[in-house]
Wavefront OBJ file of the C-alpha trace (Angstrom):
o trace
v -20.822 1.051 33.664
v -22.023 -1.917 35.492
v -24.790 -2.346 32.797
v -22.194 -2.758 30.314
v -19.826 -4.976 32.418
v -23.112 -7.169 32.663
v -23.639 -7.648 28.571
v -20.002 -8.072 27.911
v -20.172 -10.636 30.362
v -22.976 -12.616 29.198
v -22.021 -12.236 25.425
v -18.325 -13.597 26.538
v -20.723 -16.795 28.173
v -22.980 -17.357 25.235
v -20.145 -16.844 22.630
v -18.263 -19.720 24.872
v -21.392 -22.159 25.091
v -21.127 -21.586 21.146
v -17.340 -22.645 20.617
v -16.193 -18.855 19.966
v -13.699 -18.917 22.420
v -11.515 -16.110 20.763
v -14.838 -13.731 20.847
v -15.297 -15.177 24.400
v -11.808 -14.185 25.801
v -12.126 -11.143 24.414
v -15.357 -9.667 25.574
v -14.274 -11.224 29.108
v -11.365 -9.203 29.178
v -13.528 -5.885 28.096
v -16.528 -7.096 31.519
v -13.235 -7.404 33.340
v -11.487 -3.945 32.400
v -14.895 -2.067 32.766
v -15.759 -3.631 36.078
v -12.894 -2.466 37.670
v -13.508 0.639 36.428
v -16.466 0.883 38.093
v -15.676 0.084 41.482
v -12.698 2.522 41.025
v -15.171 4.875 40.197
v -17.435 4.239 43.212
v -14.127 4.367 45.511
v -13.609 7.880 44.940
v -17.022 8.408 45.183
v -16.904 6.867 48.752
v -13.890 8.848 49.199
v -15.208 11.995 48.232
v -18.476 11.714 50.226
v -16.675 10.794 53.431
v -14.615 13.970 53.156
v -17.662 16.482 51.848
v -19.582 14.767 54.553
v -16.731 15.567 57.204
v -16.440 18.794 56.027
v -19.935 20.017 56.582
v -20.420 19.028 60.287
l 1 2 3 4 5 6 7 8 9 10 11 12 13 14 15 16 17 18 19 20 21 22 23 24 25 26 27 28 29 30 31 32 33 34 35 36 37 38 39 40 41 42 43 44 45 46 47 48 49 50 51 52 53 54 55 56 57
């Protein structure tokens, strides 16, 4: 997920450089949306380690 946060990101940057800024807004807003996806998904992963982990001891 992080992997694709990373391209939209630089593809929002080089579509800036280039004077696309409608492409560049966009694809920012997509890095955005899928980052915070990500560390959503790694919170509940933290989350649900913590209580497995508690659970076995």
């Amino acid at each position: 997920m992080l992997k694709w946060a990373l391209i939209f990101f630089v593809i929002s940057l080089i579509a800036g450089f280039l004077g696309f800024s409608g492409v560049s807004a966009a694809t920012a807003g997509i890095a955005k949306i899928l980052f915070y996806i990500a560390v959503i998904i790694f919170l509940v992963f933290v989350v649900l380690a913590l209580a497995v982990g508690g659970a076995v001891t």
